[in-house]
TIVOKOL-668341 format. One record per residue: residue number from 1; x, y, z of N, C-alpha, C in turn. Coordinates in steps of 0.001 Angstrom, whole numbers. Each point is the difference from the previous one (the first is absolute). Example, Ala and Ser with C-alpha at 12.3 -4.5 7.8 and 13.67 -1.06 7.14 Angstrom:
BEGIN
[1 [13190 -5690 7800] [-890 1190 0] [900 1200 0]]
[2 [-350 1050 -720] [820 1190 60] [-770 1090 730]]
END
This chain:
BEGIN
[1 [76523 116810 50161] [-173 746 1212] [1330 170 713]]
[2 [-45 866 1161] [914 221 847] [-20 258 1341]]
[3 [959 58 986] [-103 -72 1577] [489 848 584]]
[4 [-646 1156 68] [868 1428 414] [-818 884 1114]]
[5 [733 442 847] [-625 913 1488] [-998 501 -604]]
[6 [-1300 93 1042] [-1263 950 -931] [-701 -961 -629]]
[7 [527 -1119 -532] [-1020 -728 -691] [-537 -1159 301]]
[8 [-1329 -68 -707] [-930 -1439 1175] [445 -1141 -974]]
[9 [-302 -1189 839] [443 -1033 -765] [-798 -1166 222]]
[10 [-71 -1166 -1251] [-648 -990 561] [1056 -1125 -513]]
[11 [176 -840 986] [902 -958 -512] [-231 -1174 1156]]
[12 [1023 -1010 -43] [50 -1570 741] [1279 -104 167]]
[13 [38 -410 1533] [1535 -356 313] [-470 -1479 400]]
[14 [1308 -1265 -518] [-389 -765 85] [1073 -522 911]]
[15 [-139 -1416 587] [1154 -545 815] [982 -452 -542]]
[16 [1 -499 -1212] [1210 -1137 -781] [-269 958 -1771]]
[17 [1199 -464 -221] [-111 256 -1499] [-443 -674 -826]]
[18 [-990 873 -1202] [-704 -1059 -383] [496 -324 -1401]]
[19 [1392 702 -161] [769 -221 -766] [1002 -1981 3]]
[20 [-73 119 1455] [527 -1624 -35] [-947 -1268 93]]
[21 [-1356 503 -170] [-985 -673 51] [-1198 798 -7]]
[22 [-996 -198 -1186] [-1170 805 -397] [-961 -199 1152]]
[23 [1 -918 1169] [-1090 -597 1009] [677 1038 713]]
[24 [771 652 76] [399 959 1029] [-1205 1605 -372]]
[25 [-344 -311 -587] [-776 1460 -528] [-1295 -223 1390]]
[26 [-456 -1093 259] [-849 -546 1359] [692 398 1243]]
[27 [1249 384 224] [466 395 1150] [-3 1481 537]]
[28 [-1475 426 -222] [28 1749 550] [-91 322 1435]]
[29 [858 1152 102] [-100 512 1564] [-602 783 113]]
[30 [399 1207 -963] [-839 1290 192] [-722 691 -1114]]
[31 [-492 442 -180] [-875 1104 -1524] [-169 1581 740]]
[32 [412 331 -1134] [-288 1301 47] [-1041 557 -1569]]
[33 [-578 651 1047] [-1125 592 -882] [-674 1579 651]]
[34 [509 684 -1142] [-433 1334 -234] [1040 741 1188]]
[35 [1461 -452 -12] [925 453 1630] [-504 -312 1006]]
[36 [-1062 -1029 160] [-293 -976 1675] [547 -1172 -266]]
[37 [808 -381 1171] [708 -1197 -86] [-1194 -1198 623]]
[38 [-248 -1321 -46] [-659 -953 307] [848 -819 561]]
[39 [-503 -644 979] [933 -1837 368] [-1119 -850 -1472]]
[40 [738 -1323 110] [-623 -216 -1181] [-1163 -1567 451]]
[41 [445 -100 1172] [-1256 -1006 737] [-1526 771 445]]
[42 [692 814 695] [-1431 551 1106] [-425 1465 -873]]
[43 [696 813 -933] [-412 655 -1445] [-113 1468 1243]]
[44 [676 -451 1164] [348 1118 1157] [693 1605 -262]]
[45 [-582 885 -378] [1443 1055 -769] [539 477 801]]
[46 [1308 -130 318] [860 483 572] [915 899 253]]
[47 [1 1191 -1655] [591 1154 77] [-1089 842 -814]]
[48 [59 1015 81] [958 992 1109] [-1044 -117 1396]]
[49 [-1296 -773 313] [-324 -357 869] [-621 -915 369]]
[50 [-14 -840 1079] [-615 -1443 211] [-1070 287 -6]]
[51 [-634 -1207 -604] [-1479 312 -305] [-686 -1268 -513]]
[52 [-1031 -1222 1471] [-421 -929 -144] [-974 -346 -1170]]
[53 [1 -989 -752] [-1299 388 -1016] [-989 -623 144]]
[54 [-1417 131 354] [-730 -100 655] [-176 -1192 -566]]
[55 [-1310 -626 872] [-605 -1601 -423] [-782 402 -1576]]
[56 [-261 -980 -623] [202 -133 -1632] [-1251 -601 389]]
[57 [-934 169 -1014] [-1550 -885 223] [690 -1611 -518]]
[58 [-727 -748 803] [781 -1523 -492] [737 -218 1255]]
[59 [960 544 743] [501 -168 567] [-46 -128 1559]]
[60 [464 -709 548] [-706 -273 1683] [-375 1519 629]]
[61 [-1062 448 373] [79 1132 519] [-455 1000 -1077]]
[62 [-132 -171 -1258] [17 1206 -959] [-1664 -380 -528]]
[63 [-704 678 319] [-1484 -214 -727] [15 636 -1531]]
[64 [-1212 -11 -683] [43 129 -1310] [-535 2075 292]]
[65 [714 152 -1628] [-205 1657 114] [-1362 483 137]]
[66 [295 1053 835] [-1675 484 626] [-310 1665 -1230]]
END
């Protein structure tokens, strides 16, 4: 594959290299998927617009799908 204007992408930016240590592959910040960027805790997408992601069934606040 490749990374060029115009094109969508899915990939992982991570914090540390996981070249100087394979446990570094556990250190993600962001994902991108399909050209939406994510934070990689709260799964929040952040480009090209913020956008909360709602409560998850399971989750405090999130009931099961209706």
């Amino acid at each position: 594959g490749s990374l060029a204007v115009g094109k969508l992408a899915d990939l992982v930016v991570l914090e540390a290299n996981p070249l100087d240590d394979i446990r570094n592959t556990t250190s993600i910040r962001w994902v991108m998927k399909n050209g939406e960027l994510y934070e990689d805790e709260t799964l929040t997408k952040i480009w090209p617009e913020r956008e909360e992601l709602p409560p998850l069934w399971g989750w405090e606040g999130g009931g099961p799908p209706r």
